[in-house]
C-alpha positions as CSV (number, residue, x, y, z in Angstrom):
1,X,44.3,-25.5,-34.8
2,X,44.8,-25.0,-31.0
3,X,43.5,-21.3,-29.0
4,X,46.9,-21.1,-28.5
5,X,47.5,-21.2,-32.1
6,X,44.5,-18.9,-33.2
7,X,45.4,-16.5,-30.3
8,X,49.2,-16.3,-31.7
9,X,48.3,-16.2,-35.4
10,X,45.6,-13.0,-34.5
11,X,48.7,-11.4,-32.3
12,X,50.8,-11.8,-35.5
13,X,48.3,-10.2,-38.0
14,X,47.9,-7.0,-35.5
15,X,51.2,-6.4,-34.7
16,X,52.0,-7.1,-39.2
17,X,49.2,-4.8,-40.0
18,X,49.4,-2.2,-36.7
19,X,53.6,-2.5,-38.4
20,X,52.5,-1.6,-41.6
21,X,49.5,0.1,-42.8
22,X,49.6,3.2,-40.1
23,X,53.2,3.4,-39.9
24,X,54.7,2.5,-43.3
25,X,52.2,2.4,-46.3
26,X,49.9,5.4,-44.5
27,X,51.6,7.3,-41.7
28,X,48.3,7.6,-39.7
29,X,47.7,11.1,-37.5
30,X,47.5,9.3,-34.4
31,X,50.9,8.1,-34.6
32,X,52.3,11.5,-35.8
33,X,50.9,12.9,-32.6
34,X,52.3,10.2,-30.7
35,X,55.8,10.6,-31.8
36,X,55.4,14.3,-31.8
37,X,54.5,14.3,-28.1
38,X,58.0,13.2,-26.9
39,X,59.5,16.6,-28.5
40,X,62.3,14.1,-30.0
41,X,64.4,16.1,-32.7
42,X,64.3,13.4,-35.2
43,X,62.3,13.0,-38.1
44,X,58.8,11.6,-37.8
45,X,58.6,9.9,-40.3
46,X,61.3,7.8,-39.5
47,X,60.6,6.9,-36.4
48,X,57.5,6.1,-37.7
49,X,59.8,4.3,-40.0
50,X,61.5,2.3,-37.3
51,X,58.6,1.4,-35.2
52,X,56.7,-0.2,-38.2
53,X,59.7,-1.8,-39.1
54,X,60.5,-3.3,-35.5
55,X,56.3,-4.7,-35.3
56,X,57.0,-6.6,-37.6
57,X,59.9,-8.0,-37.3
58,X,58.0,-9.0,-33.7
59,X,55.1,-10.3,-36.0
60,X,57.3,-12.2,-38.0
61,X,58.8,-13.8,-34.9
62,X,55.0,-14.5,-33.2
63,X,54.4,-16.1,-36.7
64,X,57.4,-17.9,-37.4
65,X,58.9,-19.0,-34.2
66,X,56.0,-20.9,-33.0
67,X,58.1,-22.8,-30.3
68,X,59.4,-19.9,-28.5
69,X,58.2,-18.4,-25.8
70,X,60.1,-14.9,-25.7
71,X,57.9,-13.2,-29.2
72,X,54.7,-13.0,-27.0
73,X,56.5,-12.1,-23.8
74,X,58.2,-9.3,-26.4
75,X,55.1,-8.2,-27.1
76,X,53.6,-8.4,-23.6
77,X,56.2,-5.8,-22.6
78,X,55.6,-4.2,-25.6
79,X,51.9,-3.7,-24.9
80,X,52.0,-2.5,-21.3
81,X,54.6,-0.1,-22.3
82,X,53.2,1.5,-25.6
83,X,50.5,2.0,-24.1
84,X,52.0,3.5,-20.6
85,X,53.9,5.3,-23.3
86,X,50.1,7.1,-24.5
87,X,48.8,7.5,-21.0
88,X,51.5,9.7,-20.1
89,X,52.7,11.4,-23.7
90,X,49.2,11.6,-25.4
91,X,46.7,11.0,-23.3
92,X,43.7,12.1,-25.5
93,X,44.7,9.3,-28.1
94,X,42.7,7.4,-25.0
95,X,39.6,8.8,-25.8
96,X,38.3,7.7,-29.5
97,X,36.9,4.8,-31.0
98,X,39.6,1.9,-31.6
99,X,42.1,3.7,-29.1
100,X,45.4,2.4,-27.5
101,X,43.3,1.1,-24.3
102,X,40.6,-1.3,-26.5
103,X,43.3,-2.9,-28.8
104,X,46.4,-3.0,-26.4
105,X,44.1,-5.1,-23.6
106,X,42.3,-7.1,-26.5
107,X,46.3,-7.8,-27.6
108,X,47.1,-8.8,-24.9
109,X,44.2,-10.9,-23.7
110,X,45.6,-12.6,-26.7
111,X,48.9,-13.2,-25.4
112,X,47.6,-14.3,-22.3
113,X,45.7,-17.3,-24.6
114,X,48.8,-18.1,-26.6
115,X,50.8,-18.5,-23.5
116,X,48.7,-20.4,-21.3
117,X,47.7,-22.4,-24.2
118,X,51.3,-23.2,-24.8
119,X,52.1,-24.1,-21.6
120,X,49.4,-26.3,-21.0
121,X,50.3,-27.9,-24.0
122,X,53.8,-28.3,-23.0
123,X,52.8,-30.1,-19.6
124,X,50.5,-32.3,-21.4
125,X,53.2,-33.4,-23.5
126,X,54.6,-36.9,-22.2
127,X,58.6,-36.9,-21.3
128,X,61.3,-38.7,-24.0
129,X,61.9,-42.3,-23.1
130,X,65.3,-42.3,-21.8
C-alpha cells in the first residue's frame, strides 16, 4: 500500500467517523454550539443530521472513488472552510484539546499526501502504446 493510499484511507475513516459518531449516533456539545452560533432557525439536530450525513457521503467517495481526484479536493475546501467557519462563528471551540485547528491541519496534511502521492504516481505511469 502506497502513502498515497494510507493518507486517503486515514482521510476516509475521519471524515466516516467525524460523519457519524458526533453528529449522528452522539450529537456531541461541540457541534451543538457550532450550529447554534449561526442563529439559523432550523432544528439542530438536523443539521447536525445533514452534515453527518454529507461526511460521509464525502468518506464514501475518498474510499471508494480511488481514481478521482475531486473527493480530496472536496474535502480540501471542506477543511479550510469548516474551520474558517469555527474561527469566525465559535471561536473558543479553538482552544481545547483535539480542537478544529489540530485535526483540520492534520486532515489536511493528509490530503496534501494523497494528492501528491497520486500524482506522482500518475506521472510515473508510462503512456498507452498507440
Amino acid at each position: 500500500m502506497t502513502s498515497a493510499a494510507i493518507a486517503r484511507l486515514a482521510l476516509g475513516v475521519v471524515f466516516l467517523y467525524h460523519g457519524l459518531v458526533p453528529k449522528l449516533l452522539f450529537l456531541s456539545p461541540d457541534e451543538v454550539r457550532m450550529i447554534e452560533a449561526h442563529g439559523w432557525p432550523l432544528s439542530t439536530q438536523r443539521i447536525a443530521e445533514v452534515a453527518g450525513a454529507a461526511e460521509i457521503v464525502l468518506a464514501l467517495a475518498i474510499l471508494l472513488l480511488r481514481r478521482s481526484r475531486w473527493p480530496l479536493w472536496l474535502a480540501v475546501i471542506a477543511l479550510v472552510g469548516l474551520l474558517a467557519d469555527v474561527a469566525l462563528f465559535a471561536p473558543e471551540l479553538l482552544l481545547g484539546a483535539f480542537n478544529p485547528v489540530s485535526t483540520n491541519i492534520a486532515a489536511l496534511a493528509l490530503c496534501a499526501i494523497a494528492l501528491l502521492g497520486e500524482r506522482d504516481a500518475h506521472r510515473a505511469r508510462p503512456a498507452p502504446l498507440r
